[in-house]
Structures are given as structure tokens and as C-alpha cells.
C-alpha positions in Angstrom: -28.8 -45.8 -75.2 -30.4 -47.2 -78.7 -27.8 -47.9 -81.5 -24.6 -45.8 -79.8 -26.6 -42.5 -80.0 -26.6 -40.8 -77.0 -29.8 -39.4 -75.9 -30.6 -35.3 -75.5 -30.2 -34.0 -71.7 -33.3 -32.4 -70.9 -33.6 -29.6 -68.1 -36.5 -28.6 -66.0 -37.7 -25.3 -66.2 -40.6 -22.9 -64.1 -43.3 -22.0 -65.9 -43.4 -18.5 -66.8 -46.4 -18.2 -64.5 -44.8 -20.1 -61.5 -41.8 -17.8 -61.5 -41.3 -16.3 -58.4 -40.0 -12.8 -57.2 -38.2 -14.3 -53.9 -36.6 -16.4 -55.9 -35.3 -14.4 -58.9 -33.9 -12.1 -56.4 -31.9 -14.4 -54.3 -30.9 -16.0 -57.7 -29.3 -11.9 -58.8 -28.1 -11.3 -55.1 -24.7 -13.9 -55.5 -22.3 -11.9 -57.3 -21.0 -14.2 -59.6 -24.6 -15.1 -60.7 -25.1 -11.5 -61.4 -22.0 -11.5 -63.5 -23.0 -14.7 -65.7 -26.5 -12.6 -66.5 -24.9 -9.5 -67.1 -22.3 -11.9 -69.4 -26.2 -13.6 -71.1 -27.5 -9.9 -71.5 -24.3 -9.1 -73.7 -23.6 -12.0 -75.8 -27.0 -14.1 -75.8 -27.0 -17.7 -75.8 -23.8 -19.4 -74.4 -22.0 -22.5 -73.6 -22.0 -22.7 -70.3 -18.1 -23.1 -69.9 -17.9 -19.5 -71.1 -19.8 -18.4 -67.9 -17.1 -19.4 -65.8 -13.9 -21.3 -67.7 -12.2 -20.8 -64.5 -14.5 -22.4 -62.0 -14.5 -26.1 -60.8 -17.1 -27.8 -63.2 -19.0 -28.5 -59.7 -19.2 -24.3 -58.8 -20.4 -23.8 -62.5 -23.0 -26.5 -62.3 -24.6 -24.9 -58.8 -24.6 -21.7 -60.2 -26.2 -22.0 -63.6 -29.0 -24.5 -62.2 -30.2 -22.0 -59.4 -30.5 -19.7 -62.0 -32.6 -22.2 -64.5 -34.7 -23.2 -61.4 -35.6 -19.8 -60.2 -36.6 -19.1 -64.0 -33.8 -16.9 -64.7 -32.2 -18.4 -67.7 -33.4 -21.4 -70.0 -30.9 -24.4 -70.5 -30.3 -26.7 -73.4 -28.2 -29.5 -74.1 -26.4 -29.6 -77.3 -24.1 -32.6 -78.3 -21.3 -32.7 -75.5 -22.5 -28.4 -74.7 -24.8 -27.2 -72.1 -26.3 -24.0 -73.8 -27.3 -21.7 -71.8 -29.7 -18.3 -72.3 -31.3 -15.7 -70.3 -35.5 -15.8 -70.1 -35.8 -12.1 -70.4 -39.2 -12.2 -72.1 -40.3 -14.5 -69.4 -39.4 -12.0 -66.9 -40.3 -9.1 -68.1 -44.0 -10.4 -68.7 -43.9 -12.1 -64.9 -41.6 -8.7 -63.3 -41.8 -6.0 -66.4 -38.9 -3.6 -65.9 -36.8 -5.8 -62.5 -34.3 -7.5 -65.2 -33.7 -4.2 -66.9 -33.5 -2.1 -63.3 -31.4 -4.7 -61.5 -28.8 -5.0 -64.4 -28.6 -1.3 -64.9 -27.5 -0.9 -61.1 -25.2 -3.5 -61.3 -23.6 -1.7 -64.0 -23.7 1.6 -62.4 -22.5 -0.2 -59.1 -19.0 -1.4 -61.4 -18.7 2.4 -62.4 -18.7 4.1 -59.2 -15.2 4.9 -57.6 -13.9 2.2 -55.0 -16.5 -0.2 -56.8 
């Protein structure tokens, strides 16, 4: 720390190219991981409390770095936030049409009776 300023947290991130399918899928198969993408999808960039206000800090933590290191979503830290935003270009150049499929289905999975 130089002069009080506090400096940027800085995340590490797959390259687009070493994305990899296991990995995006086991990252979309949790539930509440699938809801925090569905929740990026809608709104865009976010602070990550908003992806979980209810959760223990720890839970939200897990969550949101398996998806950043499976290459799901990019992180960013911003003053005291922890940005957070989905890499659906990345994705759809390494998987074209998986986010699109697997988010549709989890959509239609919330409409069907006894869902």
C-alpha cells in the first residue's frame, strides 16, 4: 500500500481458447450457479452481492469464482465492489449456441408444472 491508496484486486481468468466444455458444464449443473447466470443474462454486469444478498459471503465467494475459473463469467474489482459479468462472447466463439440452449431449458424447466 503506497500513500493510503489501496491497490486494484485483480482476478485470474481462462483464456478464451483454454475454456473448457467439462468445465462450463459442471459450472451450469449447481442450481444456484445456474440462477446467478440466468440473473447476469438479464441485468448485465453486477455487484456480486446482488447474486446472492442472502448467502454467507463464504457460499457467494465459491460460487462466483468456479464460475470465473471455468470461463463463465469475467470478474472485476471496483473500489470496495466485486463486479461481476457473464463471458457470453467468449462462449459462444469457444461453444456457439450451449449458453443460449442451456439457459433457454432452464427457463422452460421453471415453466413446467410441478417445476
Amino acid at each position: 500500500m503506497i500513500g493510503g491508496a489501496v491497490s486494484p484486486r485483480s482476478y485470474e481468468h481462462p483464456d478464451t481458447e483454454a475454456i473448457a466444455l467439462p468445465r462450463v458444464l459442471f459450472a451450469l449443473s449447481e442450481p444456484l450457479r445456474l440462477h446467478m447466470v440466468r440473473m447476469l443474462a438479464e441485468r448485465g454486469e453486477v455487484d456480486s452481492i446482488e447474486l446472492g444478498p442472502e448467502l454467507p459471503r463464504s457460499t457467494l465467494t465459491h460460487h462466483t469464482s468456479l464460475l470465473r475459473e471455468s470461463g463463465v463469467v469475467f470478474v472485476r474489482g471496483e473500489g470496495r465492489k466485486c463486479l461481476i459479468r457473464l463471458r457470453g462472447e467468449d462462449l459462444e466463439d469457444r461453444f456457439p449456441g450451449l449458453l443460449g440452449t442451456v439457459l433457454s431449458a432452464a427457463e422452460s424447466a421453471d415453466e413446467e408444472p410441478g417445476a
